[in-house]
N, C-alpha and C positions, 0 to 999 in steps of 0.2 A: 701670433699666439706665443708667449710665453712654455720655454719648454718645463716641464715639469719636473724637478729632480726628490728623490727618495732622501730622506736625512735618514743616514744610517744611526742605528740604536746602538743602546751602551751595553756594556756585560759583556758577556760570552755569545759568541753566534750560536745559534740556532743550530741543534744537533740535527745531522739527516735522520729523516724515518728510516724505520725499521722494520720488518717483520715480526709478528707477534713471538713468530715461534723465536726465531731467532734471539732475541730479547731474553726471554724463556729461557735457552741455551746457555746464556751466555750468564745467566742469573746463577743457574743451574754450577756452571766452572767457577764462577767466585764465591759459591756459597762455600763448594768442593775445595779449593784453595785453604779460604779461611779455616774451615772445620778440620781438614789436616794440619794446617800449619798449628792453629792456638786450643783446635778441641772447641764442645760446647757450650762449656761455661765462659771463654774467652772469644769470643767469636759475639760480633754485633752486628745486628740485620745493617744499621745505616753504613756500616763499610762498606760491606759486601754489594749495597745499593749504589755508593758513592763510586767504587769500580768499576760498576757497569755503566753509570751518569742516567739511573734510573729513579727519579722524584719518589720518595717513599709513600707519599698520597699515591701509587701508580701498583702499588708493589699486590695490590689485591684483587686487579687484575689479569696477574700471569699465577696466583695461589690462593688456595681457600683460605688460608693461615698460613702462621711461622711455621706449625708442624707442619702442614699439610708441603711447605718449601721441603722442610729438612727430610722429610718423606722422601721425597724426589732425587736430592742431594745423595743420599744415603744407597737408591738403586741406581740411580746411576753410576755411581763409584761401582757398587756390586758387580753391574753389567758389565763396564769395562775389565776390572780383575779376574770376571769368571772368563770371557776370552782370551786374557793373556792367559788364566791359569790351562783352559782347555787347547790353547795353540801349543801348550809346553806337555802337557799330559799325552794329548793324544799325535805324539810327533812319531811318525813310523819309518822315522830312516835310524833310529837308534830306539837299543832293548828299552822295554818299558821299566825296567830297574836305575835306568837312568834318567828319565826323564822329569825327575822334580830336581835333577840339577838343573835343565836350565831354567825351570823358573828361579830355583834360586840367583842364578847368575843375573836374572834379568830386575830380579828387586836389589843387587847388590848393585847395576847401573844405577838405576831409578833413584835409588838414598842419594847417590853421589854427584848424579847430574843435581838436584835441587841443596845439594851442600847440606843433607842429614836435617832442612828442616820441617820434611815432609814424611810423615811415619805411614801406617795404616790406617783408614780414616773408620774402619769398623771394629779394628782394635782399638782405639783411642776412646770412640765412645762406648765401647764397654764397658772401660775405667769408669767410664763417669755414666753409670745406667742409672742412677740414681737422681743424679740431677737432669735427665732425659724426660720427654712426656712418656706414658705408659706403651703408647703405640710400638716405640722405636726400641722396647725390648725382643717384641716375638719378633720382629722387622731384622732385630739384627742376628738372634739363632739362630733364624730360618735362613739367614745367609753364610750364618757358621756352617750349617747341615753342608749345606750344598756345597761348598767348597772340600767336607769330610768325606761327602759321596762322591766324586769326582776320583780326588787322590787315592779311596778305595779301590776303589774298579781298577786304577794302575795301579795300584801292589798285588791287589790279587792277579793281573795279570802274567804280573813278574811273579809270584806265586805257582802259576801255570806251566809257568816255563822253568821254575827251580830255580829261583835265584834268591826266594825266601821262605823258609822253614814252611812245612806242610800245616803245623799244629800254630802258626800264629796267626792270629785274629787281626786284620787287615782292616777291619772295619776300625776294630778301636785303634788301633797302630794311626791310622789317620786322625783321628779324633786326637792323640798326643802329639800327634806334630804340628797342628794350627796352635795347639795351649801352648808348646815352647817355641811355635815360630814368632808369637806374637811379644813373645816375652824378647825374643834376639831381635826383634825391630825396635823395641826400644832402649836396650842395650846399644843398639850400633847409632841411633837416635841417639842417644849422653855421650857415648864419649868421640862422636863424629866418624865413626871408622866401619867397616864393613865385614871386621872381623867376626863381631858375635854371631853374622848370619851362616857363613864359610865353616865358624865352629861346631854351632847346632845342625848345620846338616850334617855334617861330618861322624858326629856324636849319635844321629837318627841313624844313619847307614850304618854304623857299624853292629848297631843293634839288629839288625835286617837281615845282613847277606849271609850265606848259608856258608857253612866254612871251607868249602871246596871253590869256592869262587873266587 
């Protein structure tokens, strides 16, 4: 008997399978990626497909839709930044007046490790809510809110303890420091440097601490 041999085929081998979810995942960090890097006017589904080596015939599979992806894309950035932000808020080995330094310090890593071309990916589409589907505007408030309420609860704490004026409004005091933290990320985004973030905190505290401190 004649042994039988396989004629190997042309192209690219045959990718391993995968896990759905996995897939999903990984759809999920390249969408994340692009929408940081170039925002949503410049960002195109067959890249972000082409990154993963996911056939776009496949792509309605792991999403009801384009929004229905950038949906996803959108909380899961959220999820991730509300744990960094809640690991630096609620850090109890240092006063709560100081603890949105280290998130600061931890976005002035983050710009520099990716060489300033990765900003805020829910800042970014702000800019552009216009050119957004309707969805992904209360989608992105509601993720303003919560990062406003977070940073509250630590000023008023430091409030508590006297380290900021009794008669200042904490709630809105947070609500001004996302509008100009978002403006010093892309300040330190133009001119490559991590100064504007070091400046605007700088410029937020001072406004803050009680003059005996």
């Amino acid at each position: 008997m004649h042994e039988i041999t396989t004629k190997p085929r042309r192209g690219r081998p045959p990718k391993a399978s995968r896990d759905n979810q996995d897939t999903k995942a990984a759809l999920i960090r390249s969408g994340l990626e692009q929408l940081t890097e170039t925002g949503f006017a410049g960002s195109g589904i067959d890249l972000i497909l082409k990154k993963v080596g996911v056939p776009k015939g496949s792509f309605y599979h792991y999403f009801a839709s384009k929004e229905a992806f950038g949906q996803e894309v959108i909380a899961n950035y959220a999820a991730y930044f509300m744990h960094q932000l809640d690991k630096c808020l609620a850090d109890e080995s240092i006063l709560e007046i100081h603890r949105l330094s280290l998130f600061v310090n931890k976005a002035k890593v983050g710009m520099t490790q990716y060489q300033f071309k990765r900003g805020c990916l829910i800042g970014n589409l702000g800019q552009e809510v216009d050119l957004l589907p309707d969805s992904y505007r209360q989608q992105l408030i509601d993720i303003f809110l919560s990062w406003q309420t977070r940073l509250a609860i630590c000023l008023q704490a430091a409030q508590t303890q006297g380290d900021i004026h009794p008669n200042a409004d904490c709630t809105r005091l947070a609500e001004l420091f996302w509008v100009g933290w978002e403006g010093a990320v892309s300040r330190a985004k133009l001119i490559q440097s991590v100064n504007p973030l070091q400046d605007y905190y700088d410029f937020f505290m001072s406004g803050l601490l009680t003059q005996d401190k």
